[in-house]
C-alpha positions as CSV (number, residue, x, y, z in Angstrom):
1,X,83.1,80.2,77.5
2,X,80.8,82.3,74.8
3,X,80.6,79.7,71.7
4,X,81.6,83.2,69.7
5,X,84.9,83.2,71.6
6,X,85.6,80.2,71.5
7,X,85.0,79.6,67.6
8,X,87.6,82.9,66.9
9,X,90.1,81.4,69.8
10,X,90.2,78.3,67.7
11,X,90.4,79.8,64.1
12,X,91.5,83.6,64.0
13,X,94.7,83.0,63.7
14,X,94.4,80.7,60.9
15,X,93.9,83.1,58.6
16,X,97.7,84.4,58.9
17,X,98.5,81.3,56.1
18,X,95.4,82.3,53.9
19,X,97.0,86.2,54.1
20,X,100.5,85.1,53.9
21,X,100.2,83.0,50.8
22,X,103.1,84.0,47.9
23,X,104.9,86.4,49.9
24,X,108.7,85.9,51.0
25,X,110.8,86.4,53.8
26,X,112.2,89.3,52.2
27,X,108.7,91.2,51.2
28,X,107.0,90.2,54.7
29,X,109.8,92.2,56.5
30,X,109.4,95.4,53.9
31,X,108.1,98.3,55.5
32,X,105.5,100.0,53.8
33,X,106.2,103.2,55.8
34,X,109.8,104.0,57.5
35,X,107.6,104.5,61.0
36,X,105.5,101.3,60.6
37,X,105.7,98.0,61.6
38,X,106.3,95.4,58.6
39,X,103.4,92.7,58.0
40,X,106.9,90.3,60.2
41,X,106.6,92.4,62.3
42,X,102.6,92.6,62.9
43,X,103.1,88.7,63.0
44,X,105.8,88.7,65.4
45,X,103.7,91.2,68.0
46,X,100.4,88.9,67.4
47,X,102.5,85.3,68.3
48,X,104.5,87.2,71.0
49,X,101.0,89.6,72.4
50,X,99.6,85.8,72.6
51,X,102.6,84.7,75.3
52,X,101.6,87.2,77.2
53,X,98.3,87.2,77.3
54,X,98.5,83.3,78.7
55,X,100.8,84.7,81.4
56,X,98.4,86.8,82.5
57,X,95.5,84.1,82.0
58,X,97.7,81.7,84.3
59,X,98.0,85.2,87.0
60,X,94.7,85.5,87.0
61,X,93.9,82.3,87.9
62,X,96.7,81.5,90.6
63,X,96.3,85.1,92.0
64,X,93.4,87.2,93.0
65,X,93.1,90.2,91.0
66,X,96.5,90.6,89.5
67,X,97.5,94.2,88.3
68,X,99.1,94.1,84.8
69,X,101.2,96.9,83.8
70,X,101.1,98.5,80.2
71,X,102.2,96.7,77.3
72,X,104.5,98.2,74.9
73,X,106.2,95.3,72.4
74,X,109.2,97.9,71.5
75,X,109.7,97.6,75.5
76,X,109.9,93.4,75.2
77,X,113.4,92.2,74.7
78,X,111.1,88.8,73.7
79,X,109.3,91.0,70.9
80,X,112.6,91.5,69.7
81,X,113.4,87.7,69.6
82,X,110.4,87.3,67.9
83,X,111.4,89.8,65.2
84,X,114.7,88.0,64.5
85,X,113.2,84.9,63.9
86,X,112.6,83.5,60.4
87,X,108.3,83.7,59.5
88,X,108.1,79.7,59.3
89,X,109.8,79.4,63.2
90,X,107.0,81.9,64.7
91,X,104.1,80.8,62.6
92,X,104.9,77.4,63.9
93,X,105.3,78.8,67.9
94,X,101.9,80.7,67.6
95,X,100.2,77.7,66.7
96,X,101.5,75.7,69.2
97,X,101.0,78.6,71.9
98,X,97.2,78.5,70.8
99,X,96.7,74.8,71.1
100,X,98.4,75.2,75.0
101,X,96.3,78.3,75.4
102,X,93.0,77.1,73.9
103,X,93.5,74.2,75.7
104,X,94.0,75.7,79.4
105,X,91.1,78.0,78.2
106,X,88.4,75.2,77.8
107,X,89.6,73.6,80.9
108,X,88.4,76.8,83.0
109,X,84.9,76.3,84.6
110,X,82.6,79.5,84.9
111,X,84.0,80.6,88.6
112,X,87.3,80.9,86.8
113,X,86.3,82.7,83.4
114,X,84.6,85.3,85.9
115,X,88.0,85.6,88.3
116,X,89.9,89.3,87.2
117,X,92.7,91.0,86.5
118,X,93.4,94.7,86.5
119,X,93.7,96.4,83.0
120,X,95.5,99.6,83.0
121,X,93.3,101.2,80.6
122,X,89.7,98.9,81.2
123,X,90.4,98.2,85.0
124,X,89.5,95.1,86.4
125,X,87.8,92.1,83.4
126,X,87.3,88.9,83.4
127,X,89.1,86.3,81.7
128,X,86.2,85.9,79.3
129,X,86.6,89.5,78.5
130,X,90.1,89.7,78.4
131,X,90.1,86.7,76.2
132,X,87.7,88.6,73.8
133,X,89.9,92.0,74.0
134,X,92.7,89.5,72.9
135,X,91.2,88.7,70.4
136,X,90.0,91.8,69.2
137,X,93.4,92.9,69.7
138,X,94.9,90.0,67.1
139,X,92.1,90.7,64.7
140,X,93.5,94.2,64.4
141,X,96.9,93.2,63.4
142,X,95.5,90.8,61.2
143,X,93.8,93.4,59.8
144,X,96.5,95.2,58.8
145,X,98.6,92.4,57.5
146,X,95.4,91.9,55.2
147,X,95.2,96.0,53.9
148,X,98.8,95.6,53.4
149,X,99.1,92.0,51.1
150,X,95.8,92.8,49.4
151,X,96.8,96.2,48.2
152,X,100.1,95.8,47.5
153,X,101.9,98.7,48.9
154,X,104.8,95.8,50.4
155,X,105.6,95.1,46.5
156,X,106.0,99.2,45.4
157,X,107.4,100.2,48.6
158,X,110.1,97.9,47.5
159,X,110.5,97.5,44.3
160,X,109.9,94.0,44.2
């Protein structure tokens, strides 16, 4: 695997305690707009997007070419579960889910970082690239979680 890939697969995610830092329970799950996911709620898709994109990792290299539908989080009845739970409980999951993940990850040899899936949208990529368009994908949520503390709309949206 790239060195870049591997470097963001091992740290990206730290960054959710660095962002995090101060806020409670209560002000991570304020929405800034009625309509918009709450900085909970961008940390809830990002541990539970990172489930699924090891099921489809482990698809992709039991099965030849798998097809993966569409995924919509409001459609997940495990999004939701992620939702419920308290910030401490996932934060502690997504770690974990990386080490397993990063771990099956490096253990992949360069015939199986070139085996595919099918995208719906980007058609059929590797497993390097779909790593990197998971992490691209993270990186945007984390993104917003980072517009949102830093400018702190979560504090006047709620009065807090």
């Amino acid at each position: 695997m790239r060195s870049f890939i591997r470097e963001r697969l091992h740290k990206q995610h730290e960054t959710i305690d660095y962002l995090l830092q101060g806020f409670t329970e209560e002000r991570l799950r304020t929405r800034v707009e009625p309509t918009k996911w709450s900085i909970h709620e961008h940390i809830a898709h990002i541990g539970r997007y990172q489930e699924v994109f090891n099921q489809q990792l482990r698809a992709m290299l039991e099965t030849t070419t798998p097809i993966f539908p569409h995924y919509k989080a409001e459609d997940d009845p495990e999004f939701s579960f992620w939702c419920a739970r308290d910030i401490s409980k996932n934060l502690a999951a997504l770690y974990q889910k990386r080490r397993e993940l990063t771990t099956t990850l490096e253990s992949c040899t360069a015939t199986q970082l070139a085996r595919t899936g099918i995208h719906p949208v980007y058609g059929s990529i590797t497993i390097e690239q779909w790593t990197e368009f998971f992490l691209l994908h993270e990186a945007h949520h984390l993104f917003f979680v980072c517009t949102v503390a830093w400018r702190g709309d979560v504090v006047k949206a709620s009065g807090l």
